[in-house]
N, C-alpha and C positions, 0 to 999 in steps of 0.2 A: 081702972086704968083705961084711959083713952084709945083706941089705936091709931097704930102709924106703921109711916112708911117701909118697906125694905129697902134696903140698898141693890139698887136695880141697876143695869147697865145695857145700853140700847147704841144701836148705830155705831158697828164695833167699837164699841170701848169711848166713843169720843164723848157719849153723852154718858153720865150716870144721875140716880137721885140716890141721895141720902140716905142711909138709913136715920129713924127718929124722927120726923118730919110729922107733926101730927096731921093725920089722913086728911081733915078737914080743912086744913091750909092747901094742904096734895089737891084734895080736889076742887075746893077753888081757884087754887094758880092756874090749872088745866082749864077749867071753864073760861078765866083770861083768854089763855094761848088762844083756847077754839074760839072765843070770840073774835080776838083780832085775825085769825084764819077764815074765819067767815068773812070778817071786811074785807081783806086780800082778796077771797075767791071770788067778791064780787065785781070788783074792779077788775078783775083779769077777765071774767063773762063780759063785762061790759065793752070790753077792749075788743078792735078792731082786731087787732094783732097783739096778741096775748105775748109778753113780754115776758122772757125766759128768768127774768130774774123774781119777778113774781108767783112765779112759778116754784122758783126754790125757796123762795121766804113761805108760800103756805108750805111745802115740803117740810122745813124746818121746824114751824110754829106746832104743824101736825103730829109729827115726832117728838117736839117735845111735852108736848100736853098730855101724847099717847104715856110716854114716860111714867107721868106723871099720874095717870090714871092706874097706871100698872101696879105703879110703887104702892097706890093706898091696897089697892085691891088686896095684892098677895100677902103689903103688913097687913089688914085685919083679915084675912083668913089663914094667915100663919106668922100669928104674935112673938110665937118664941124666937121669927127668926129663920127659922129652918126654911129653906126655899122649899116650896110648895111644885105642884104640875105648872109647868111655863103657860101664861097667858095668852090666849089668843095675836098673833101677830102681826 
């Protein structure tokens, strides 16, 4: 049996992931997010005047990828399920 995700929940309550997500989907959606978060940061560097809303879309993208890296981590180091020590914040 493959692992996956726990059902995680981040940024009080508004974000969650799934439980059963198999981990490897988890963690390349998250490499996505940080991808496109990495294009945002640079466009915001490159800006004169870094624009507030760019600023909350990498906010956004970074949290959700963070999610997403959590969800796989803590399903495969706690399969059954059972919430494990909370991951780094």
């Amino acid at each position: 049996m493959s692992a996956t995700t726990a059902h995680t929940k981040f940024d009080n309550d508004r974000l969650s992931v799934s439980e059963g997500i198999p981990a490897k989907d988890a963690l390349n959606r998250a490499s996505c997010l940080m991808a496109q978060a990495l294009d945002i940061s640079l466009v915001a560097a490159d800006s004169n005047d870094c624009d507030s809303e760019l600023g909350w879309a990498l906010n956004s993208l970074l949290e959700m990828a963070k999610a997403y890296l959590d969800a796989a981590i803590v399903g495969m180091n706690f399969p059954s399920g059972k919430q494990g020590p909370e991951v780094a914040p």
